[in-house]
Kinemage of the C-alpha trace (Angstrom):
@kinemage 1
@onewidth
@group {chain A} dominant
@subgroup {mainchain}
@vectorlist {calphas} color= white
{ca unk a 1} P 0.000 0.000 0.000
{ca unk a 2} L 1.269 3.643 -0.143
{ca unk a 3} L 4.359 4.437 1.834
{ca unk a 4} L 5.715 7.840 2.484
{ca unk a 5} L 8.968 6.488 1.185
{ca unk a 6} L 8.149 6.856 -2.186
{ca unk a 7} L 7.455 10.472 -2.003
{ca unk a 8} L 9.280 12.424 -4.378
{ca unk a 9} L 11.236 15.550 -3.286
{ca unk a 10} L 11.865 18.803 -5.869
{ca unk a 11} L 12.732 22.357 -5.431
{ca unk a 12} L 14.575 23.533 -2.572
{ca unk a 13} L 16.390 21.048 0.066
{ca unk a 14} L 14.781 20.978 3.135
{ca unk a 15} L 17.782 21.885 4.944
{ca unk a 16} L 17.794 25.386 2.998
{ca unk a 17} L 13.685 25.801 2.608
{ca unk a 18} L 11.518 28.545 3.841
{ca unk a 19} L 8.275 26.521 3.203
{ca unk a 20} L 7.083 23.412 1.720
{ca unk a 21} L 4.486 22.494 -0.800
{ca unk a 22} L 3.093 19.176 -0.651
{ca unk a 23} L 1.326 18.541 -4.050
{ca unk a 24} L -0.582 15.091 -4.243
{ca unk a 25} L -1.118 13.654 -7.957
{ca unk a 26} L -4.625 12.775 -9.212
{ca unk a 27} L -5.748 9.448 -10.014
{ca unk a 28} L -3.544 7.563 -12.815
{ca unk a 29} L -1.226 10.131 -12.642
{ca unk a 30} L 2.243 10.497 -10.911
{ca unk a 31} L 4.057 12.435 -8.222
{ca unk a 32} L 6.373 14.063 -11.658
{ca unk a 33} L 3.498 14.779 -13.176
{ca unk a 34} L 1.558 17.353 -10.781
{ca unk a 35} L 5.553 18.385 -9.754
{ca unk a 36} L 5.498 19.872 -13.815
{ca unk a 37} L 2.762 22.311 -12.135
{ca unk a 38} L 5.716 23.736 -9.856
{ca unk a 39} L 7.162 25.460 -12.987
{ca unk a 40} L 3.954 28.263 -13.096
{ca unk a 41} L 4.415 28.503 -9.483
{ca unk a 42} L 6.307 31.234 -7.303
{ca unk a 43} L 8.080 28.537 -5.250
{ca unk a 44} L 11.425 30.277 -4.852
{ca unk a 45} L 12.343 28.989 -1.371
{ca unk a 46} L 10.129 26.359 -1.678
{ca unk a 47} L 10.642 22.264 -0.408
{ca unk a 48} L 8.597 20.519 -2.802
{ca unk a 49} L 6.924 16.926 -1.285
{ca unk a 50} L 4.859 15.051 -3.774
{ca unk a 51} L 3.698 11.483 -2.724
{ca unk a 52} L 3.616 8.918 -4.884
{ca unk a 53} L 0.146 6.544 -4.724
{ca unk a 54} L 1.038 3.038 -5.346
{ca unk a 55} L -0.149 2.029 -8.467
{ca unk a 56} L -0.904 5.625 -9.110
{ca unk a 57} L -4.226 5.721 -7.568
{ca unk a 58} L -5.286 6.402 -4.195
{ca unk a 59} L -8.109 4.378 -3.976
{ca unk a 60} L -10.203 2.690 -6.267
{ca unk a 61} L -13.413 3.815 -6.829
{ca unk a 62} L -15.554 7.670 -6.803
{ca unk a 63} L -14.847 9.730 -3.928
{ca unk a 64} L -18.381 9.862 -3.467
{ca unk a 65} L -18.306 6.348 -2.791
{ca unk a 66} L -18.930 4.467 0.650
{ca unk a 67} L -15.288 4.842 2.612
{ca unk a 68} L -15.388 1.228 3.351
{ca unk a 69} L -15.212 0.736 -0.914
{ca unk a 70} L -12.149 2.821 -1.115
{ca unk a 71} L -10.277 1.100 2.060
{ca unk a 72} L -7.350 0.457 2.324
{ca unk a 73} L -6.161 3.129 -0.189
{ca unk a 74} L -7.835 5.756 1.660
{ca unk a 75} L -6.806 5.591 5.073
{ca unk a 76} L -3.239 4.486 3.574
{ca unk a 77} L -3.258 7.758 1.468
{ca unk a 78} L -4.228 9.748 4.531
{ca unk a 79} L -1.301 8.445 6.341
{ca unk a 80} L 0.829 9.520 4.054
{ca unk a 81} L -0.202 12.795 4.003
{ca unk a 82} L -0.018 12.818 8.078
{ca unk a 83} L 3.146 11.617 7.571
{ca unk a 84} L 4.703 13.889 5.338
{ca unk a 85} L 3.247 16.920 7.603
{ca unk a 86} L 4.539 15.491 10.620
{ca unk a 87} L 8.046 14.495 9.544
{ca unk a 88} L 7.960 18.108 8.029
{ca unk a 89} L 7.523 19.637 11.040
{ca unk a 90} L 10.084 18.057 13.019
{ca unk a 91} L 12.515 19.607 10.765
{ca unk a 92} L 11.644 22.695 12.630
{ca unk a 93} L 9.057 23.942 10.235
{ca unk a 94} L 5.882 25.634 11.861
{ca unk a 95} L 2.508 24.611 10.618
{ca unk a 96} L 1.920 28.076 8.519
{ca unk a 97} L 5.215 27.011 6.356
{ca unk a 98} L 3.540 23.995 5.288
{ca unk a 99} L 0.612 24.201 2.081
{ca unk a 100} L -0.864 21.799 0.880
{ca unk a 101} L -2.270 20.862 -3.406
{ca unk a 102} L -3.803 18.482 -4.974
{ca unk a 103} L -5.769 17.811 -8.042
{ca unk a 104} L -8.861 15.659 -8.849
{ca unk a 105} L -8.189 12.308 -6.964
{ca unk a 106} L -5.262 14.001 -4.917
{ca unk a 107} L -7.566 17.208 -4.163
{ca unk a 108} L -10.426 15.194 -3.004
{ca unk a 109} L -7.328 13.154 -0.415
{ca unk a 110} L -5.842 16.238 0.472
{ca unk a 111} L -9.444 18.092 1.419
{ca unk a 112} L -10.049 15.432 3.387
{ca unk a 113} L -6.535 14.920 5.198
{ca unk a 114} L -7.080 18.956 6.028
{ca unk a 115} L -10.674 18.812 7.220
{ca unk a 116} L -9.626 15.841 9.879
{ca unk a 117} L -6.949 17.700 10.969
{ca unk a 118} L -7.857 21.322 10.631
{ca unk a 119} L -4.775 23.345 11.898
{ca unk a 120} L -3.117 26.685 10.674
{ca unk a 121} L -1.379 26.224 7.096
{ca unk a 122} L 0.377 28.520 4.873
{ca unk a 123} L -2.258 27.582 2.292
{ca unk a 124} L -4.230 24.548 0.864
{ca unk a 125} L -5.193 24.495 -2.721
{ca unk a 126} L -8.073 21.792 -3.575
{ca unk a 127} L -8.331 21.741 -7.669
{ca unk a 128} L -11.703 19.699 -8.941
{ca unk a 129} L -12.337 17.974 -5.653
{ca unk a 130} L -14.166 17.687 -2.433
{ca unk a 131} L -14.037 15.935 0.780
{ca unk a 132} L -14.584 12.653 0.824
{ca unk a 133} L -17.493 9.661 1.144
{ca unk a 134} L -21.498 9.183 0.463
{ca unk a 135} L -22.551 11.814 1.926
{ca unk a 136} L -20.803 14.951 4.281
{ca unk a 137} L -19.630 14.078 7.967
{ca unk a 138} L -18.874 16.518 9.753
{ca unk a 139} L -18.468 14.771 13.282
{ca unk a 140} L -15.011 13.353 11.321
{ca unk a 141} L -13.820 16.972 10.821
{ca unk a 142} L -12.082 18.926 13.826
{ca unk a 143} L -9.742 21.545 14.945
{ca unk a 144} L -9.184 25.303 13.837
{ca unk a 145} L -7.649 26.824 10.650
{ca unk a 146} L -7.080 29.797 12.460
{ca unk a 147} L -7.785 31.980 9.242
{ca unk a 148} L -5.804 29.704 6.688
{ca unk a 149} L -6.445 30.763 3.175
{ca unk a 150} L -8.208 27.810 1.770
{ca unk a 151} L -9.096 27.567 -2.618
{ca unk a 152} L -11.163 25.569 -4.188
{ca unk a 153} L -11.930 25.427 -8.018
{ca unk a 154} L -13.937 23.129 -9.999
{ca unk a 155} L -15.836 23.175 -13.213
{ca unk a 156} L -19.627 23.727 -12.545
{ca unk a 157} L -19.899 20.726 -14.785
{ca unk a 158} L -17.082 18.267 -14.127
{ca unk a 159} L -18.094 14.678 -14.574
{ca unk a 160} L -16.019 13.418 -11.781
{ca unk a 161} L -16.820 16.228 -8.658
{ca unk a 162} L -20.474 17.324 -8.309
{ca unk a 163} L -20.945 21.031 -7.891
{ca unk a 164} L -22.834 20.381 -4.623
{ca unk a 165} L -20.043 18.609 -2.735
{ca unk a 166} L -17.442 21.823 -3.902
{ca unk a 167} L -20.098 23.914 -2.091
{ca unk a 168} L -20.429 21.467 0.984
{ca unk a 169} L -16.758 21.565 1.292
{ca unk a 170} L -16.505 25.023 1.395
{ca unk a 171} L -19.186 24.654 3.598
{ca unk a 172} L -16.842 22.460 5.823
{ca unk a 173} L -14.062 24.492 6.084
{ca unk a 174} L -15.521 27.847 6.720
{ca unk a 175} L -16.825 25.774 10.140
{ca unk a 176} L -13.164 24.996 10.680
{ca unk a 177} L -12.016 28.327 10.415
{ca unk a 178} L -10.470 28.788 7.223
{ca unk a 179} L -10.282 31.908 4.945
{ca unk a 180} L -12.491 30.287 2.333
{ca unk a 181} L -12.360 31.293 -1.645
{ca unk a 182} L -14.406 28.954 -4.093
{ca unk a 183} L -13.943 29.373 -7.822
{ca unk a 184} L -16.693 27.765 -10.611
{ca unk a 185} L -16.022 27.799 -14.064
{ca unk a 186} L -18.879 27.581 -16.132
{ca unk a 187} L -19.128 24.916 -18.945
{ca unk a 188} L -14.993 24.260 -18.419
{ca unk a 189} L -13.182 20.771 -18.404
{ca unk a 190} L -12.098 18.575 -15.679
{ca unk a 191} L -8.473 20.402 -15.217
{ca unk a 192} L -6.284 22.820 -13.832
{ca unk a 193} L -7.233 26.322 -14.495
{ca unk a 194} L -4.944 29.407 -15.216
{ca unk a 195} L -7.093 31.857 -12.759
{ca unk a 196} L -6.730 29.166 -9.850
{ca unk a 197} L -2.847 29.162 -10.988
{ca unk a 198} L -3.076 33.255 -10.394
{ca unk a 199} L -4.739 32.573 -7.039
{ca unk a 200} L -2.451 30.205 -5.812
{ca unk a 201} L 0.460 32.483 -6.369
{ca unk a 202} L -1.091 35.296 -4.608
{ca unk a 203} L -1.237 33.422 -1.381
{ca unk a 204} L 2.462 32.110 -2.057
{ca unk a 205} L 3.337 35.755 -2.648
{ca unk a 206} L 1.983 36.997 0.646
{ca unk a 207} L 4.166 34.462 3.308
């Protein structure tokens, strides 16, 4: 199952970093491939984490599937993502250095890592996802973003992430206390956007 070993590291050592990104692939896709989105970044000073999903998908079926369908990718992908923050930190990095990305599959496991452990971030930047399961539960989701500037952008009609559960996660993490800013694009394609590119490097630009 996925192991935080196979994370791929890009950008600036650790040793020498001011921040890290950790940017989690979408399904079928690779830890190189969403690191390529780095280059239309401002990550000057920048660590760059990306785990890699074994098999290159996090879990097998819709995130709008029952958890229990999706186990043990899910929880496995979560733990990775705990990992990676955790090891992070005891390098002596403070939770507002670290941001989190992720697109379509790697959104929707990188909203959800966030919403379970709402703390204060640097930024997190979901791209055509949502949290995850059947339906929203919000008993699952705790702690305080203290004001973190969260993004989410999604096509209004993207074939793999409803409209609705973009909304409901926004939803979610205005509860926990993040800076909130949701972006629909009418009739666009499932994909990474230039104007969420522009957002994204307005919140790098301001640490």
């Amino acid at each position: 199952m996925h192991n935080i070993k196979n994370t791929v590291w890009a950008g600036q050592p650790l040793a020498q970093a001011k921040r890290v990104l950790i940017m989690t692939h979408g399904r079928g896709a690779s830890a190189q491939s969403i690191l390529s989105l780095a280059a239309e970044l401002n990550v000057e000073n920048t660590a760059l984490a990306a785990p890699q999903a074994t098999g290159n998908t996090w879990y097998p079926y819709s995130f709008l599937a029952p958890e229990n369908q999706n186990e043990p990718g899910l929880s496995a992908g979560l733990q990775v993502l705990s990992q990676l923050v955790e090891d992070i930190k005891r390098q002596g990095f403070d939770s507002r250095q670290i941001y989190l990305l992720g697109f379509s599959q790697g959104a929707c496991l990188t909203a959800e890592f966030a919403a379970r452990n709402a703390q204060p971030l640097g930024g997190v930047f979901i791209l055509s996802g949502g949290v995850i399961g059947d339906s929203i539960k919000a008993e699952r989701y705790s702690g305080d973003f203290e004001g973190t500037p969260i993004f989410l952008g999604c096509s209004d009609v993207d074939s793999h992430v409803p409209l609705h559960r973009v909304q409901d996660s926004t939803e979610v993490f205005k509860n926990l206390g993040a800076n909130v800013t949701e972006r629909i694009y009418p009739n666009a394609p499932h994909s990474v956007f230039q104007d969420e590119i522009n957002h994204i490097n307005q919140v790098l630009n301001q640490a």
